[in-house]
N, C-alpha and C positions, 0 to 999 in steps of 0.2 A: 559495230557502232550503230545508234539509233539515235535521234532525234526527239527531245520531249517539248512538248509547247506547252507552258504552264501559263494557262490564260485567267484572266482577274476573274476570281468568286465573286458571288454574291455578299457584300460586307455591311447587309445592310438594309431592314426593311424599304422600299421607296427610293433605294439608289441605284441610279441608272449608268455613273461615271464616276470617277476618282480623279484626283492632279496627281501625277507624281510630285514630289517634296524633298526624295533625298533616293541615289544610288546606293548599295552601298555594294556591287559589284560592278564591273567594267568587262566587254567584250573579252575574251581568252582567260577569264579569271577564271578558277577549280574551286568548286563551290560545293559540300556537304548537304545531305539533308539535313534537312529544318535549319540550314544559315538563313541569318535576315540577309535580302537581298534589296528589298526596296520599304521605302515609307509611304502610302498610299492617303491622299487627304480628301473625307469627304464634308459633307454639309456636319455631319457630327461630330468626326473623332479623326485622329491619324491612327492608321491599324499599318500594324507589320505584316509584310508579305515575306514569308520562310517557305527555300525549297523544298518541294517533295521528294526530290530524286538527288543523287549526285554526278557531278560531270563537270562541263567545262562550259561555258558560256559564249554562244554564238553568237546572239542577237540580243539584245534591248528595244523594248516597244517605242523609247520617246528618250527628250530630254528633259531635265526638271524642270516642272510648271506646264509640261503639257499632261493633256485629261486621256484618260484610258475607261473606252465601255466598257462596262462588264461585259464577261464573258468571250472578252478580244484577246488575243493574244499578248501579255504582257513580258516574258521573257522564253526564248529556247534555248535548251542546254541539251550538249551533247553528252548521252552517257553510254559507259561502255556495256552495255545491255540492253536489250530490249524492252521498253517498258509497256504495259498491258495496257494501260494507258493512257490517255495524253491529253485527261481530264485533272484539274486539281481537287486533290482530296478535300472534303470535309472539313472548313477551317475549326480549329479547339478552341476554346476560350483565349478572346482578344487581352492580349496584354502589348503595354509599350515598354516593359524592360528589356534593355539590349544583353543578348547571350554573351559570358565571355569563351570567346571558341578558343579552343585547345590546339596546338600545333597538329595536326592530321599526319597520319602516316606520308601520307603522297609528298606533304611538305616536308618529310625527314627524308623519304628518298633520293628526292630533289637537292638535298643541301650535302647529303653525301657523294653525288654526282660529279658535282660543284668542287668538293673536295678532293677527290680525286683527278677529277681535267683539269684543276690550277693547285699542285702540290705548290707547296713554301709560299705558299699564300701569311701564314700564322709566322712565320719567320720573318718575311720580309718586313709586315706591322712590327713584330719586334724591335726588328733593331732600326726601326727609322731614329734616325738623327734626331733628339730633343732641340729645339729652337735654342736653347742656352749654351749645348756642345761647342768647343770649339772657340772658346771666348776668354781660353787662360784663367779662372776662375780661380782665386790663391783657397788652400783651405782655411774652411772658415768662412767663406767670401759669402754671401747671403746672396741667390741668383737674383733674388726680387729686386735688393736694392741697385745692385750692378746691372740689372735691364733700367731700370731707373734712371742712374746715372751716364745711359747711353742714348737717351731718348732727348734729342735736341731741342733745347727750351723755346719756346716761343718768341718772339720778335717783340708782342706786345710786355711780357714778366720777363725780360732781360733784363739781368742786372745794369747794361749798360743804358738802356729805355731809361728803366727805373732814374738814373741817374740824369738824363736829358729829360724828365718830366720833372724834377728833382729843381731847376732850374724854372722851372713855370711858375711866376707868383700867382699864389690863388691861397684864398681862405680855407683853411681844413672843413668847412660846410659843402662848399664849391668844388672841393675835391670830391668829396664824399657823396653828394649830387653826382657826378660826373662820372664815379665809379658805379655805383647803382643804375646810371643807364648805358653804362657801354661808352662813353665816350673817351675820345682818348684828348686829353686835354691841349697836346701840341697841333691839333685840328682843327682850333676853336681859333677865331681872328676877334682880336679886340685891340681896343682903340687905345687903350690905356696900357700901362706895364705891367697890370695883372690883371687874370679871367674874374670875370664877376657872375653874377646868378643873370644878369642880364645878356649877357655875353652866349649865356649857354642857352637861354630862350629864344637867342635870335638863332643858334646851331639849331633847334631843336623846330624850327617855324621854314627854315629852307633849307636842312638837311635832308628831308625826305628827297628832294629833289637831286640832291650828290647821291642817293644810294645809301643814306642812313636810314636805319628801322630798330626802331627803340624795344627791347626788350618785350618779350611777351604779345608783341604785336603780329596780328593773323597775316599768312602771306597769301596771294591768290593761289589758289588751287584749280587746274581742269574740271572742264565739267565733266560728271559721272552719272552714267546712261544705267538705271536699276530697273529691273524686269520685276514687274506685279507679281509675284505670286504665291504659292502656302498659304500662308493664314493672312497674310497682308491685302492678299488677293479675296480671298473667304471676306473681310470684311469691310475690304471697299464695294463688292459688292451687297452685302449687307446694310451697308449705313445708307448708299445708295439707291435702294428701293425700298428700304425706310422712310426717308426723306422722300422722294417720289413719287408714295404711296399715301401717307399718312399725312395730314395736317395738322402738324404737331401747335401747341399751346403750353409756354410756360408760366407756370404760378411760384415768386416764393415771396415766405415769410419771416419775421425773426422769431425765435425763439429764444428764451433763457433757459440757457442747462447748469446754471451755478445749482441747484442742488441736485440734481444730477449726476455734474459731475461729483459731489461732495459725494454722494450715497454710493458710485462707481468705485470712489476710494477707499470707502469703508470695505466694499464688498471684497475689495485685491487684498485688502490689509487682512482679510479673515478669511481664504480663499482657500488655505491648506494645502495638498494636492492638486487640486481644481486650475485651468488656465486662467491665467492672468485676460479680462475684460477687456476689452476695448469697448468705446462708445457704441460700435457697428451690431452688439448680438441684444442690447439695449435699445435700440432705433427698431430692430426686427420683431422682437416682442411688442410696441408700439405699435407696427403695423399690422400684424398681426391681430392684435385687440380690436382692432378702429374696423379692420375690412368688412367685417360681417354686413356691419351698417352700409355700409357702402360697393353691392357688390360686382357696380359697373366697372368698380377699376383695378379687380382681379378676374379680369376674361383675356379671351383670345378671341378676335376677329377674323372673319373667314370673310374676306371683302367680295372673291368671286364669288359665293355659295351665298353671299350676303346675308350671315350666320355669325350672330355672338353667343358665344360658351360664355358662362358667367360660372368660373370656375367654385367648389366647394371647398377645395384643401386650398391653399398657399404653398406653391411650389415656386420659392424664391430663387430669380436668377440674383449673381455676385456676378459683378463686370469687377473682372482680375484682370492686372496688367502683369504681362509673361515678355519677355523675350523675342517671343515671334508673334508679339501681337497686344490686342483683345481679347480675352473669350471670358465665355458667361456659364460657370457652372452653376447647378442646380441644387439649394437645401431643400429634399425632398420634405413635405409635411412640417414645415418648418413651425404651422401654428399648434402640435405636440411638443416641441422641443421647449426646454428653461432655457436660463441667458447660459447656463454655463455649458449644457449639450448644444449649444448654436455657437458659443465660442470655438468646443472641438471641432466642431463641422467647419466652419471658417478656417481654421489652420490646416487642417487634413486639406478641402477642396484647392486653397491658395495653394499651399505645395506641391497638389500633382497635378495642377493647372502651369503650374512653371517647368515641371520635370517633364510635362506633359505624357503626366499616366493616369488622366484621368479616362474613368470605364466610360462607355455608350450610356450608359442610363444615369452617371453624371454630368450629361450633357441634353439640354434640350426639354423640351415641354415645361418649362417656366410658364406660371401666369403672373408676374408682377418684378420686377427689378428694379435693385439697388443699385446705387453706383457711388463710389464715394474716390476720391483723390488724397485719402489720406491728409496727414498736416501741412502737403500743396493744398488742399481745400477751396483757395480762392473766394474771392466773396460772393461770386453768386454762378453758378452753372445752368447751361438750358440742355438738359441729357436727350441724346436721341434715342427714341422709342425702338424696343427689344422687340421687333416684328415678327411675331403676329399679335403681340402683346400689345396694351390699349397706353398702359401707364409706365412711367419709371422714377423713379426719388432718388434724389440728391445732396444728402445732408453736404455743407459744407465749413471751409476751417470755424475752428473754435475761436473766436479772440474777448479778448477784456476790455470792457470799457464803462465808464461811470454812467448810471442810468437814476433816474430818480424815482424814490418809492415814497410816497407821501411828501413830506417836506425834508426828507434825507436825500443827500450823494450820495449812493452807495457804490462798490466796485461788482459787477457783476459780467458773468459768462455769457457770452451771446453765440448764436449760431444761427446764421439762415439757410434755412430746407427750400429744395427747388424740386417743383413735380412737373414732371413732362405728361400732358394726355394729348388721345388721341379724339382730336374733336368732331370726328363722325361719330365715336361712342360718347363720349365725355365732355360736357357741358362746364364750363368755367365756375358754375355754382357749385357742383358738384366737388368740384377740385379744390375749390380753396373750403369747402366746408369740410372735405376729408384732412388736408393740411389741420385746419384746425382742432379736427379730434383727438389728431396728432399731437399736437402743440399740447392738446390739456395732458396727457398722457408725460411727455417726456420734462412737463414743467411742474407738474406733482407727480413726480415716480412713485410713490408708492404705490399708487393706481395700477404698476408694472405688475405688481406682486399682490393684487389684490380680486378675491373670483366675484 
């Protein structure tokens, strides 16, 4: 027997430590090579950790949400071999699809083992006693209904109940009230020889205090004590030295997207193969167009180095809501892509932002983000700034409402766009004159599709 220490790789230009986020073995577990055995989460990505060797599991480094240095000791396993050694190999190309592993021989030995030191194991399952045995069951007798028929009625649907509320004067309204919130009408005290709507108002006003609680109504719950950490952890700290760092400034303004949206509908109506549009890859193409002009608010700020990149491409972060979070993947050169290659790119990234298989290089090095709440929208958002990023935009909900155009009412689509900058880079003129190049752009679209 030998001992292997398979200590955390390098996963990562610039990374110094990892959080654990998820076990997926435990102390005395027999573990194969290449099994995932842990989730490792850093500033970029969650990468799989798979053993080198095979054996049996000593030790674990931590427990979920504690951080592991590189190159520390992450897990040791006992294997029946000597290993050469007791360095981790070379990691392969990072993926996050989980293996499905195959029953191992060791675990077939094991289960014949088993089988053998407790024979009539399989017999004795057999013949356990069905719950219905034993109950005279005539044939023909239907078990379901006859467990039915065995199951003692309730006190409140007793036919004899039935019959003692059967005597209650009350209006078939006041009944029907009174069933819809759980009351049982022989409970209610009135002054008169029958319940009335008034009667059950005043049940309903100091019943809470007998131990009445009306349908649907929340009950206290203990408090529950949640540990920060994975990706929740990843972006409390994030928005926190966002906020900290940056002295953010929000601008928005209305815009009308009635032809817009008209020209959005034509284009799904005639779409073919192609993904169906959303608003989102039509706002990108907009920004897009407008940045050149304006190209303090696609940088990145280097505050120690006191150094602004005033970026050349448009490498757009997407703030996608997942499950375990936040996170902001990246449409690489997004000002090459048409609205319908940014559509594909938007569903691919949204989906393996959720499944969370998104690669290292669809993550990070953004110069400019979106953020949008989908049709929650809300009427006006202040986004916080994607740090080291200067700006962020925030189309929000669509709604209708009558606006006047000369000496007309007309019905028209409005939307207001909210831009987050960061105002050590970014000057509030600045901001609201890029908003507005915006505005000309998404309020005559064909400007969209025009060089």
């Amino acid at each position: 027997m030998a001992r292997f220490t398979f200590k955390l790789p390098d996963i990562g230009e610039g990374i110094a430590e990892a959080e654990i986020v998820a076990w997926h073995v435990a102390v005395g577990d027999r573990v194969q090579e290449d099994q995932n055995i842990a989730d490792m989460m850093t500033d970029k990505a969650t990468v799989e950790m798979e053993s080198p060797v095979s054996g049996t599991v000593v030790e674990l480094a931590g427990e979920v949400g504690d951080q592991v240095a590189i190159g520390a000791a992450l897990v040791v396993i006992e294997t029946e071999a000597d290993v050469a050694a007791e360095e981790a190999p070379a990691l392969g190309p990072i993926t996050n699809e989980l293996n499905a592993a195959a029953l191992s021989a060791d675990q077939e030995e094991v289960a014949q083992q088993y089988e053998a030191e407790n024979p009539g194991v399989e017999e004795v399952v057999e013949q356990k006693p069905s719950p219905l045995q034993g109950r005279g069951l005539g044939e023909g007798e239907s078990p379901i209904l006859s467990d039915v028929a065995n199951v003692p009625l309730s006190p409140t649907f007793s036919p004899e109940g039935e019959r003692e509320k059967a005597h209650i004067l009350a209006s078939p309204a006041v009944r029907a009230r009174a069933r819809d919130l759980g009351i049982d009408l022989a409970t209610v005290k009135t002054d008169g020889d029958r319940v009335r709507h008034a009667d059950l108002d005043a049940y309903l006003r100091y019943g809470a205090g007998q131990g009445y609680t009306a349908p649907g109504t929340s009950r206290a719950r203990p408090d529950e004590a949640i540990r920060v950490i994975g990706m929740r952890r990843r972006i409390a700290e994030n928005m926190a030295a966002s906020k900290r760092a940056i002295p953010h400034f929000t601008y928005v303004d209305e815009i009308d997207v009635t032809a817009l949206e008209a020209m959005r509908a034509d284009l799904n109506a005639n779409r073919g193969q192609r993904p169906k549009l959303t608003m989102l890859p039509l706002m990108i193409v907009a920004i897009c167009r407008t940045l050149p002009d304006f190209p303090m608010l696609n940088a990145r700020y280097d505050d120690e180095a006191g150094v602004v990149t005033r970026a050349g491409r448009v490498h757009l972060g997407m703030a996608t809501q997942t499950d375990a979070g936040l996170t902001v993947p990246v449409i690489r050169d997004a000002q090459d892509r048409n609205v319908w290659q940014l559509a594909t790119e938007i569903t691919h990234l949204a989906e393996a932002a959720r499944a969370n298989r998104l690669k290292p290089d669809e993550m990070g090095g953004g110069t400019i983000t979106i953020t949008s709440l989908g049709p929650l929208g809300g009427i006006a958002t202040t986004p916080v700034i994607n740090r080291p990023e200067v700006a962020i935009i925030g189309p929000n909900r669509i709604v209708e409402r009558p606006v006047f155009r000369g000496d007309d009412v007309v019905r028209a689509k409005l939307m207001n766009l909210s831009i987050s900058c960061d105002h050590r880079v970014v000057d509030g003129w600045d901001a609201a004159s890029y908003v507005q190049a915006v505005k000309l752009f998404l309020e005559t679209p064909v400007l969209l599709f025009a060089d």
